[in-house]
TIMAR-342315 format. One line per field, with one value per atom (N, C-alpha, C): chain; atom name; x, y, z. Coordinates in Angstrom, 3 decimals. Layout:
% TIMAR-342315
kette c(A:...)
atom c(CA:...)
c1 c(X:...)
c2 c(Y:...)
c3 c(Z:...)
% end
This chain:
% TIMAR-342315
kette c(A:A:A:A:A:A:A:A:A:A:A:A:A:A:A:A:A:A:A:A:A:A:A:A:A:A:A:A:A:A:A:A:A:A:A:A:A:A:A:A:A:A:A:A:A:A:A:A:A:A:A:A:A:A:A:A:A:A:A:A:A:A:A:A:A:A:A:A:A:A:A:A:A:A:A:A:A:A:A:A:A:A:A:A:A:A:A:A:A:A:A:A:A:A:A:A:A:A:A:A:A:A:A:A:A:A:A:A:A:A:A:A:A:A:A:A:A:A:A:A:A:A:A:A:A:A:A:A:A:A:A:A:A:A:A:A:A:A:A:A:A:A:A:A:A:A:A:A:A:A:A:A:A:A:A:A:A:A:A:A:A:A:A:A:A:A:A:A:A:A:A:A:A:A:A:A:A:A:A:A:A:A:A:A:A:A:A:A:A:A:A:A:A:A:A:A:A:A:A:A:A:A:A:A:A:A:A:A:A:A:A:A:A:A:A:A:A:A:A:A:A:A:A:A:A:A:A:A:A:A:A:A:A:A:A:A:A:A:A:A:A:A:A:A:A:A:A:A:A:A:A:A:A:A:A:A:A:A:A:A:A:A:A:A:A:A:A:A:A:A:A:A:A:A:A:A:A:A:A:A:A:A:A:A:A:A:A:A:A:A:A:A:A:A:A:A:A:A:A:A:A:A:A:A:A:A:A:A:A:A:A:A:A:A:A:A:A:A:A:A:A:A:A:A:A:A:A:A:A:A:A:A:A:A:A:A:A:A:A:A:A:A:A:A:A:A:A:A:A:A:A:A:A:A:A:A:A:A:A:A:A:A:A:A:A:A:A:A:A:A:A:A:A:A:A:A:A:A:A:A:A:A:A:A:A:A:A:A:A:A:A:A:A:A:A:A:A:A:A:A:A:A:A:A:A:A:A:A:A:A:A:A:A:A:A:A:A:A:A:A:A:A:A:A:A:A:A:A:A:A:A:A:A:A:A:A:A:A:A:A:A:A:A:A:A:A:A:A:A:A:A:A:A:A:A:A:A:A:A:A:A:A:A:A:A:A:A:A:A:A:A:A:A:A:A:A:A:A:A:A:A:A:A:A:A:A:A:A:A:A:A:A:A:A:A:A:A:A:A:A:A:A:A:A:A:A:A:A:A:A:A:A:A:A:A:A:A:A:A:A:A:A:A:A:A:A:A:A:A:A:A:A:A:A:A:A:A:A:A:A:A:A:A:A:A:A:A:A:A:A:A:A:A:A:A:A:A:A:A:A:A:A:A:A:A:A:A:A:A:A)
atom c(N:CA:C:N:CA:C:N:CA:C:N:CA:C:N:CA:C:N:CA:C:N:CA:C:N:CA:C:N:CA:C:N:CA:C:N:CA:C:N:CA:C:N:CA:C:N:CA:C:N:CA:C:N:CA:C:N:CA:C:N:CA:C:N:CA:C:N:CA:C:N:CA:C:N:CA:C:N:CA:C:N:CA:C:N:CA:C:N:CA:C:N:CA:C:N:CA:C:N:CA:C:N:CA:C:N:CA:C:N:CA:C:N:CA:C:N:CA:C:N:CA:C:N:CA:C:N:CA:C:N:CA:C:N:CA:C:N:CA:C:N:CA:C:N:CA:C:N:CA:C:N:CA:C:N:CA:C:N:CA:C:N:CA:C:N:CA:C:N:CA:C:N:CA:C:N:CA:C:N:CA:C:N:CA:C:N:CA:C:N:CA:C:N:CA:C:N:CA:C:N:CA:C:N:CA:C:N:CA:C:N:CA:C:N:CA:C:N:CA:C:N:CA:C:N:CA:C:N:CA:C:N:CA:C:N:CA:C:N:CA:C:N:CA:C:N:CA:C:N:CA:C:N:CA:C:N:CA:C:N:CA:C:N:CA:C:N:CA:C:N:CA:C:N:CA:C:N:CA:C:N:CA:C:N:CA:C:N:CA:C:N:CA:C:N:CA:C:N:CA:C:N:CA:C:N:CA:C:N:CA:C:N:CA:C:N:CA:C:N:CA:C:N:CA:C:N:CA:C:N:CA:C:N:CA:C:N:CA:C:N:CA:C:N:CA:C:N:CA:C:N:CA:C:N:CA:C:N:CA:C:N:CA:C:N:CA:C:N:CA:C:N:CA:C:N:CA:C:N:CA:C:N:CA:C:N:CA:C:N:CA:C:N:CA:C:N:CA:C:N:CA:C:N:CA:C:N:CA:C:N:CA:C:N:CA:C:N:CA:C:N:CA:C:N:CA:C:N:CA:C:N:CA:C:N:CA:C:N:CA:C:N:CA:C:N:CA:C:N:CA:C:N:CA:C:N:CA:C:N:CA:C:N:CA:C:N:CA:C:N:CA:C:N:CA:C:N:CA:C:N:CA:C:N:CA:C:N:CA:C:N:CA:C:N:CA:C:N:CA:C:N:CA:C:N:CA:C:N:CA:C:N:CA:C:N:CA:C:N:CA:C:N:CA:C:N:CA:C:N:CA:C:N:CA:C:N:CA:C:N:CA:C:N:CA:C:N:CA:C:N:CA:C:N:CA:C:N:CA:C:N:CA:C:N:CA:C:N:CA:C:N:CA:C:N:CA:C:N:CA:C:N:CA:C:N:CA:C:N:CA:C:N:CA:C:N:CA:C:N:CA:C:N:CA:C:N:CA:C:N:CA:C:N:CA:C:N:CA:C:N:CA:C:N:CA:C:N:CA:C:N:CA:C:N:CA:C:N:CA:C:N:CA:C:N:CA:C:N:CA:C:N:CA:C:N:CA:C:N:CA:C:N:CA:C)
c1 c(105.377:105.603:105.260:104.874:104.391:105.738:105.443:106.627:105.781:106.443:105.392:106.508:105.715:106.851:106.482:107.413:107.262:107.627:107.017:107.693:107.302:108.679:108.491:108.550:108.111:108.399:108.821:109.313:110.521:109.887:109.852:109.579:110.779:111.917:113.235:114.137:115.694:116.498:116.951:116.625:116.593:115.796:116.676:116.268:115.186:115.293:114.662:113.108:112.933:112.212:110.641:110.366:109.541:108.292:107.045:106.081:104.640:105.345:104.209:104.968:103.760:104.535:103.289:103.856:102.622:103.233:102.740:102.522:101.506:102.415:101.362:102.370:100.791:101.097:100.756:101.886:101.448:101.752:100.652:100.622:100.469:100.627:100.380:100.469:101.405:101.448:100.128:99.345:98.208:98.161:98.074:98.744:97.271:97.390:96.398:96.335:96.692:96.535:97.181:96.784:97.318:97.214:97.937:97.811:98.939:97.880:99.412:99.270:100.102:100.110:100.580:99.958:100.419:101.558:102.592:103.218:103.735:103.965:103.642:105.646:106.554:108.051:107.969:109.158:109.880:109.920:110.245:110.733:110.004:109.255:108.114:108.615:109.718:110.054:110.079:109.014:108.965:109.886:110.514:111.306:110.805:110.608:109.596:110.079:110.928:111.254:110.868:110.909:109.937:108.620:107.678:106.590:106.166:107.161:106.379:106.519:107.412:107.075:106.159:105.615:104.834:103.186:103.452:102.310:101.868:103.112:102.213:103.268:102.186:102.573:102.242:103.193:102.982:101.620:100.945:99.280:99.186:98.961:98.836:99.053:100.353:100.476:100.370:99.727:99.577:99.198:98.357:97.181:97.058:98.025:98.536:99.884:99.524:100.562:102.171:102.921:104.476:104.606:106.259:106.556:106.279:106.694:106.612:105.637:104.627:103.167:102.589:103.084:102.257:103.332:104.725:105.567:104.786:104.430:103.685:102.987:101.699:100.894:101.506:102.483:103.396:103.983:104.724:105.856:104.673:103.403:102.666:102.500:102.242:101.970:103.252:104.482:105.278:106.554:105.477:106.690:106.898:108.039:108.309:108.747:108.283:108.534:109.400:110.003:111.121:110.458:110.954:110.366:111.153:110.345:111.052:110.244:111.796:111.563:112.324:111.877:112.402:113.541:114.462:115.586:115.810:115.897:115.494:116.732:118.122:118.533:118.147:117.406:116.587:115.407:114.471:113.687:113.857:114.761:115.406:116.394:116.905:117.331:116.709:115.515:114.392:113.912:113.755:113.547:114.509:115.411:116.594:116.929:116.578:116.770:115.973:114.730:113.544:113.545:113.594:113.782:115.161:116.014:117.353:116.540:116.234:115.262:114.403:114.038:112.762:113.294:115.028:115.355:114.986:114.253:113.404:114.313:114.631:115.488:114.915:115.917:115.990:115.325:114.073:113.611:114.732:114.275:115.128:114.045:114.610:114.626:114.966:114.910:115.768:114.656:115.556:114.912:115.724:115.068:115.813:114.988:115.895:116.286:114.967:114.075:113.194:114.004:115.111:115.300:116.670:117.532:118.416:117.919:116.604:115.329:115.662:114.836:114.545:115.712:116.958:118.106:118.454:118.090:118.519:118.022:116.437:115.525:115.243:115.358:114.922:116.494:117.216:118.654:118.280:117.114:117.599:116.833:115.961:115.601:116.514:116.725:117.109:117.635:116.741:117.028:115.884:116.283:115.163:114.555:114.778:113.463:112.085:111.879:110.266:109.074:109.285:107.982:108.281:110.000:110.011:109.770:110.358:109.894:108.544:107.296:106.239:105.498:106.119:105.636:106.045:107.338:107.682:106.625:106.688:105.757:104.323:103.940:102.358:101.886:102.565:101.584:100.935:99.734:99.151:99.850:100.289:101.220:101.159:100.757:101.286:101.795:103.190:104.527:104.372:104.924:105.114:104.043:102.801:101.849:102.400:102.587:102.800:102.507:101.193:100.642:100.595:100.667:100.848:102.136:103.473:104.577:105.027:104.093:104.318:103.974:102.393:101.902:102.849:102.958:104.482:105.282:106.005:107.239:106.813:105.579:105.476:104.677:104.499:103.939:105.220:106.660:107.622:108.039:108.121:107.767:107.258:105.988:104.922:105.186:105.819:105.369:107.391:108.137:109.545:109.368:108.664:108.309:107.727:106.810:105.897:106.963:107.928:108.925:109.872:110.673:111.295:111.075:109.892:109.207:109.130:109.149:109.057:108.064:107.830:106.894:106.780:107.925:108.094:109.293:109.491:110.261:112.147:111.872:113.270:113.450:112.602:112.898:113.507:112.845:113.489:114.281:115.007:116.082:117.187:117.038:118.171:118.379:117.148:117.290:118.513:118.113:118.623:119.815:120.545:121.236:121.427:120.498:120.337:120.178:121.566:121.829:121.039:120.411:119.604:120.301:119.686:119.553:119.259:120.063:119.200:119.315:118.521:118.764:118.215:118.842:119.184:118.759:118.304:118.287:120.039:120.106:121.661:123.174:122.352:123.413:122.295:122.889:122.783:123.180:123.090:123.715:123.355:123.602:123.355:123.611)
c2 c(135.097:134.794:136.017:135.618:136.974:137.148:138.189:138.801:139.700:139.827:140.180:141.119:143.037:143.354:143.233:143.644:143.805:144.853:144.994:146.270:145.845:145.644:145.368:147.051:147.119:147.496:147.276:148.031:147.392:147.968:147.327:147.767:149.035:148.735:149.121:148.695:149.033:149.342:147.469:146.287:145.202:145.238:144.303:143.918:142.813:141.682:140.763:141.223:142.478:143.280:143.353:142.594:142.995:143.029:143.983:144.419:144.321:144.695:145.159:144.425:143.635:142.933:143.435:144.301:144.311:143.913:143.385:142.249:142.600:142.559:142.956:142.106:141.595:140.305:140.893:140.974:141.355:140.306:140.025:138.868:139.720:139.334:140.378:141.514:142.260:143.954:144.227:143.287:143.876:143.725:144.708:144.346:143.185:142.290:140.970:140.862:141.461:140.873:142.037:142.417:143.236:142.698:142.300:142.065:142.418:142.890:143.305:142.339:142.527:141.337:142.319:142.753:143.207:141.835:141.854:140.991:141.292:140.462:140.182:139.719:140.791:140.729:139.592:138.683:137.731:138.757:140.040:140.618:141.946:142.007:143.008:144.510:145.104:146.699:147.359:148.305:149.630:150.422:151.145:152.335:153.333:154.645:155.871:156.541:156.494:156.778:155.515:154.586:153.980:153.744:154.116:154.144:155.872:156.719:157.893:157.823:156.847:157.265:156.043:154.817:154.106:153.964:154.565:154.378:153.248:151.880:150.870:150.566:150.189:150.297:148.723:148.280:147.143:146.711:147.735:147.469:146.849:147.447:147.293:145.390:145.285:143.497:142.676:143.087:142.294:140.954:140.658:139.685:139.357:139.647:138.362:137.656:137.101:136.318:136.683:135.630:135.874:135.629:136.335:136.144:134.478:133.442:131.901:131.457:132.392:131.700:132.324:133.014:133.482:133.638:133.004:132.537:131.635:130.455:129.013:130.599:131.001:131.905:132.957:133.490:134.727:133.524:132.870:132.090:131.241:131.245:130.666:131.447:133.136:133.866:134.713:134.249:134.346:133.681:132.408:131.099:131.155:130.994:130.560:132.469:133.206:134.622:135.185:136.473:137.364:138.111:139.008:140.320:141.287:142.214:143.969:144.541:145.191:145.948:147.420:148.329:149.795:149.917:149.977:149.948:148.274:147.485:145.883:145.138:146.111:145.953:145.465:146.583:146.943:146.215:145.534:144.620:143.528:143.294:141.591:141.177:142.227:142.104:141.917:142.270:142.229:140.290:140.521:139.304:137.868:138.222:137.533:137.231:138.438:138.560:137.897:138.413:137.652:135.903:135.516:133.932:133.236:134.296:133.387:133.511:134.350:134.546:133.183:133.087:131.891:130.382:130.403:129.129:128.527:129.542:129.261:129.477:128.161:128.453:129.162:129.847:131.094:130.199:130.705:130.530:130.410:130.108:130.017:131.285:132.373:133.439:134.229:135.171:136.085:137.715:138.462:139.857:141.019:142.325:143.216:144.417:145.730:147.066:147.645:148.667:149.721:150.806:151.021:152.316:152.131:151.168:151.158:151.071:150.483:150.530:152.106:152.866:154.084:154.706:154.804:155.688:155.352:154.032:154.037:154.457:154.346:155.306:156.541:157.230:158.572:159.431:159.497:160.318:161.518:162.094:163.692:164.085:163.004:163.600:163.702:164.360:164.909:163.964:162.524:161.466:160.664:159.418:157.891:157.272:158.280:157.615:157.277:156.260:155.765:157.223:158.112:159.202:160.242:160.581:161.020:160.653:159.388:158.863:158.306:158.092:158.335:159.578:160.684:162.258:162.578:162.133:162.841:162.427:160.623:159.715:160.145:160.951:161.569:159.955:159.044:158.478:158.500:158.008:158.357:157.493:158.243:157.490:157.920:156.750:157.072:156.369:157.022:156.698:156.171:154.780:154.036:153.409:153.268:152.175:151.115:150.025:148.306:148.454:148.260:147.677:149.018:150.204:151.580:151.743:151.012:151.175:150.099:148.515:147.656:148.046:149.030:148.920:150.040:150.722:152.345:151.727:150.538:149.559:149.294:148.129:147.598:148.486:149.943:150.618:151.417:151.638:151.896:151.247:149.943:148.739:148.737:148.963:149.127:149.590:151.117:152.150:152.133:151.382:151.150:150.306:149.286:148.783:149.083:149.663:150.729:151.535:152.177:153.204:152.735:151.459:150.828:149.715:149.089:148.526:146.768:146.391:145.183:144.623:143.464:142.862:142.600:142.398:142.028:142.658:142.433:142.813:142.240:141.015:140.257:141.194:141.215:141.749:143.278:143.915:145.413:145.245:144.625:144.464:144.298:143.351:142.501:144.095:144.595:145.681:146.874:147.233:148.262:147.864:146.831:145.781:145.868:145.838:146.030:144.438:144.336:143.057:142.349:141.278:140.771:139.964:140.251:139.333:138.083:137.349:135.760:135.599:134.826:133.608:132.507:131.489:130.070:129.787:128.583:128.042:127.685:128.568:128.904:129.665:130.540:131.344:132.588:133.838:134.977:135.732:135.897:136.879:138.298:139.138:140.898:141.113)
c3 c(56.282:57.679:58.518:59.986:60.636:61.499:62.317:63.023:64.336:64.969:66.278:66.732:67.402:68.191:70.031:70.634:72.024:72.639:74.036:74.763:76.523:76.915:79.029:79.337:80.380:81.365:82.485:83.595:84.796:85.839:87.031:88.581:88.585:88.470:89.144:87.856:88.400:87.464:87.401:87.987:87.929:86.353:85.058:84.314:84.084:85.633:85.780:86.390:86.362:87.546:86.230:84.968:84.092:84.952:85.084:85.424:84.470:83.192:81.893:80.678:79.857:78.667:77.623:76.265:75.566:74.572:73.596:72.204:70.997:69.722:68.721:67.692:67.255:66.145:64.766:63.550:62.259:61.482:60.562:59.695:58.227:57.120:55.583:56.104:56.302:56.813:57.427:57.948:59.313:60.803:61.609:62.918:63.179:63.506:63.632:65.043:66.053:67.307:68.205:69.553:70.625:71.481:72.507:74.095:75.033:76.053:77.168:78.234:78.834:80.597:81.848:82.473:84.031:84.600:84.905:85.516:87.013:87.740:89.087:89.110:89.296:89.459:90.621:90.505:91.523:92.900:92.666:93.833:93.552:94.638:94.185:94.426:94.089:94.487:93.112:93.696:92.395:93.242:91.756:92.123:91.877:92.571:92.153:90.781:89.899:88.696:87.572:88.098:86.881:87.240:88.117:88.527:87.778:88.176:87.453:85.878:85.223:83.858:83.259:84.108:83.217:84.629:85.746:86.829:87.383:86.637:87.447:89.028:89.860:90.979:91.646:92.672:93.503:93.382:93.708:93.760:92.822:91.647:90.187:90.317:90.678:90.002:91.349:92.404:93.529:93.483:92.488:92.331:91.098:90.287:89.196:88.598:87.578:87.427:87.580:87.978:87.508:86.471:85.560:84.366:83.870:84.896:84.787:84.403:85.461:85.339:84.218:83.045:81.958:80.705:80.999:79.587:78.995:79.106:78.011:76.889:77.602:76.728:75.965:76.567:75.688:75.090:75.144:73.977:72.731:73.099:72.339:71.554:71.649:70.781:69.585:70.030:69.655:68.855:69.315:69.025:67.094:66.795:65.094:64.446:65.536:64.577:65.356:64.183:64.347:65.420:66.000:66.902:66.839:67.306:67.057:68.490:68.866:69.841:69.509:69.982:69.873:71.493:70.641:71.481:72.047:71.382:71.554:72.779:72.738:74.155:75.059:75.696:76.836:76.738:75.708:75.953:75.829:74.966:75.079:75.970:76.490:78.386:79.323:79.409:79.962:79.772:78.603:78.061:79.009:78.169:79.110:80.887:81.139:82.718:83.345:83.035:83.297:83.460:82.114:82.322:82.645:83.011:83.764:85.266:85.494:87.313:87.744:86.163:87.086:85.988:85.640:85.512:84.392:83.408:82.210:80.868:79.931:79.057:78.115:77.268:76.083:75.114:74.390:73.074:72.194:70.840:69.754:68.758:68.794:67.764:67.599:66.358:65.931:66.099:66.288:66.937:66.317:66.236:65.450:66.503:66.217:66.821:66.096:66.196:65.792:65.460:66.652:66.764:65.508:65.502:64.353:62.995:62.532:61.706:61.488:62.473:62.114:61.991:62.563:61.794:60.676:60.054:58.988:57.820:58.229:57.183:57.300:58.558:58.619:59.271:58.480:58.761:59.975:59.145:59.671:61.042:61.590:63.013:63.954:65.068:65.971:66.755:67.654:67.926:67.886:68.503:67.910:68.888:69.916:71.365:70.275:70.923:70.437:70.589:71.325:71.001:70.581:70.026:69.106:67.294:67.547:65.860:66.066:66.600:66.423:66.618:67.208:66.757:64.897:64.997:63.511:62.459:62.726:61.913:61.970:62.848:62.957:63.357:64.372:64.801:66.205:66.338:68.063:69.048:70.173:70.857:72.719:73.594:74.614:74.970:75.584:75.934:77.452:77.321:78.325:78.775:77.862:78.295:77.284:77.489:76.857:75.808:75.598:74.034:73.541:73.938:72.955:71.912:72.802:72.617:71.554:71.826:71.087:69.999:69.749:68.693:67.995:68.706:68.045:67.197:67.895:67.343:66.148:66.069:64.807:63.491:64.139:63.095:62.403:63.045:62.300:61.362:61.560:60.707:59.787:59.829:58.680:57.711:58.590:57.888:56.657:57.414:56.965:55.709:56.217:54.884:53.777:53.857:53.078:51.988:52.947:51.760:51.273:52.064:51.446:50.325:49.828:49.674:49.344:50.642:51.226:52.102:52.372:52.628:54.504:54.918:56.424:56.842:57.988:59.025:58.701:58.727:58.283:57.011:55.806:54.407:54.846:55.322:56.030:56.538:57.491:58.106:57.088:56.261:54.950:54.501:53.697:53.035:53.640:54.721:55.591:55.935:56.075:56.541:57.830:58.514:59.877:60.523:61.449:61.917:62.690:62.907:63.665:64.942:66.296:67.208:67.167:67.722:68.200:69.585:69.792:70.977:70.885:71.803:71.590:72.880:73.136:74.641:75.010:76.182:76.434:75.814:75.007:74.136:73.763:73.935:73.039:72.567:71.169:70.283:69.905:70.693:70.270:68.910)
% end
């Protein structure tokens, strides 16, 4: 089974505020697919602190889609699999916020942490921001573009599986016993 990770970005400290959606699809331990989405917030205010750490600006999503008008295509590419987000909180809040805004019920799937992933395999770093455990990991990384961050996510993954030695994402999780997320149309479970 494949498993796909994700990574939003936010106008502002509004969770519903998603701007940037990037997506990476792994099927047999190969990342099989990348895509990001510029998104076009319900309520168009950047805040100058999340504009300086990811640069996209009002401009930037003037002239495309809302989250509404481009869920069918993201839930298509996602539909039936687990997902992993680094720090998965904060993106499956995102997640969440987002489609309570535009009235859109909760998928049915299960989602897991990167960053609880990585404490559980790598004890001794310092901490588990996403560009520190892809510096330690020696992988190439820029921080706070979408599909850089998605692809960061699912290469901890990879690379988790790799030492632990398992096949997918769910199997790493069981292993590690690292608890999984769900959601339900109208219920979610942290």
């Amino acid at each position: 089974m494949g498993w796909a990770a994700i990574d939003f970005e936010t106008a502002n400290a509004d969770r519903a505020s998603a701007c940037a959606l990037g997506l990476v699809v792994v099927q047999a331990s190969q990342i099989v697919k990348r895509r990001s989405w510029l998104i076009r917030p319900s309520k168009v205010r950047f805040d100058l602190n999340n504009v300086m750490l990811h640069g996209i600006t009002a401009d930037h999503v003037a002239e495309v889609p809302t989250f509404a008008e481009l869920w069918d295509e993201v839930y298509s590419e996602i539909q039936g699999m687990p997902l992993a987000a680094h720090n998965a909180s904060f993106d499956i809040g995102v997640l969440r916020h987002t489609l309570d805004d535009y009235k859109i019920p909760y998928p049915e799937l299960d989602y897991y942490c990167t960053r609880a992933i990585s404490q559980a395999l790598w004890t001794a770093l310092p901490s588990y921001g996403l560009e520190l455990v892809s510096h330690c990991l020696g992988l190439p990384f820029a921080h706070h573009t979408v599909e850089e961050d998605a692809v960061a996510c699912a290469t901890i993954v990879l690379r988790g599986c790799g030492e632990v030695g398992v096949g997918d994402l769910t199997q790493l999780a069981e292993r590690l016993k690292i608890r999984r997320g769900h959601l339900d149309p109208g219920k979610y479970t942290p």
